[in-house]
N, C-alpha and C positions, 0 to 999 in steps of 0.2 A: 709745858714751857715751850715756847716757838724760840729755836735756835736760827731762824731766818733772818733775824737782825745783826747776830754777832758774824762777824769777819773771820774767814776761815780761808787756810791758805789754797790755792788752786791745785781742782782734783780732789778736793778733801769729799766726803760722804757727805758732809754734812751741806756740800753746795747741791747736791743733787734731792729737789722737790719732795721726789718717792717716800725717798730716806727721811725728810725730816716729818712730814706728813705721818708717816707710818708707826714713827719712833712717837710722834703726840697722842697718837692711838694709842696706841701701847700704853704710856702713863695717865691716859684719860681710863683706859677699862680693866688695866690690871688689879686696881683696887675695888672693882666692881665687882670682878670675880674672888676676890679676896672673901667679900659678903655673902657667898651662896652659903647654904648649907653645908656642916661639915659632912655629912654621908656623898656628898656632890663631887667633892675636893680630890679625891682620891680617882674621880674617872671623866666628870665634863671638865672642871678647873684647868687638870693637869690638859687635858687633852687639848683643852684652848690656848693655854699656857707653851704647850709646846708649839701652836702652829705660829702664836705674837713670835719667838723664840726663832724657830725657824723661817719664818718671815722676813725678818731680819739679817738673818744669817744669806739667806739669799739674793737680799739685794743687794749687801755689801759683795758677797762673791760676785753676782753677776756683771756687778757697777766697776767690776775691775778686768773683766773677759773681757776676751779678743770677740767673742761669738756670745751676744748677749740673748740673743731670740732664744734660747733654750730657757735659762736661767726667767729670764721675765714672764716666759709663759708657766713656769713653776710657781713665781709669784702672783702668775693671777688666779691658779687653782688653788692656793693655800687663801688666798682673798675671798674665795669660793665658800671654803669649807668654815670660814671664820662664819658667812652670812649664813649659812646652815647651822652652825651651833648657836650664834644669835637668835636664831629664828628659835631654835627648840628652846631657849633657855628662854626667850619670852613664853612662847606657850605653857611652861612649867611655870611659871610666873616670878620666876628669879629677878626679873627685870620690869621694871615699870616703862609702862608705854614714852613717855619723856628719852628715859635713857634708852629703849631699845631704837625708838626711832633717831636720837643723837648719833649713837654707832652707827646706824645702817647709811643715814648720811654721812659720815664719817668715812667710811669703806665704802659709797659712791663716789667718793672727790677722789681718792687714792683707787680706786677703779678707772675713773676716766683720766690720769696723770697718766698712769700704768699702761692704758690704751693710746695714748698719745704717744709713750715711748714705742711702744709696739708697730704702731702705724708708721713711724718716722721711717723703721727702720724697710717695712715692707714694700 
């Protein structure tokens, strides 16, 4: 669901790119991981599960700091670790080429958002 259209008051999260880009992610591949393997679920799911999770949690904290260059660059290491469990969960073949390539572009556009906040501020 692209929340870019709806009217949200100023300051809200939901005006900041990052956030909504990120949060479409999140409902585009959480049900992808839903479909691994159940022997899977209990150690890459959760594992990916927690970085979408924490991801999240960091841009909403960071998008509220005084001193955001800390915070964003936590967000671009958990962006990191998302393209490495992607990458292994293609090669274990969890993922069909279509959707692994959909994600990785997905986490390139919310890469270079993420880079343009970065850069703004340096």
């Amino acid at each position: 669901m692209d929340f870019s259209q709806e009217k949200h008051p100023a300051g809200s999260v939901w005006n900041l790119l990052l956030f909504q880009k990120f949060y479409d992610f999140d409902v585009y591949f959480e049900p992808i991981i839903e479909r691994f393997p159940a022997f899977e679920k209990s150690a890459w799911c959760a594992q990916i599960k927690n970085t979408l999770i924490d991801t999240i949690k960091l841009i909403l904290i960071t998008n509220k700091a005084r001193d955001k260059m800390p915070g964003w660059y936590k967000v671009d290491t958990n962006l990191e670790l998302l393209k490495i469990y992607i990458r292994r969960m293609r090669q274990k073949k969890y993922l069909s080429t279509r959707t692994y390539e959909t994600a990785v572009k997905r986490l390139a556009e919310i890469g270079k958002i993420l880079g343009g906040l970065i850069n703004r501020k340096n």
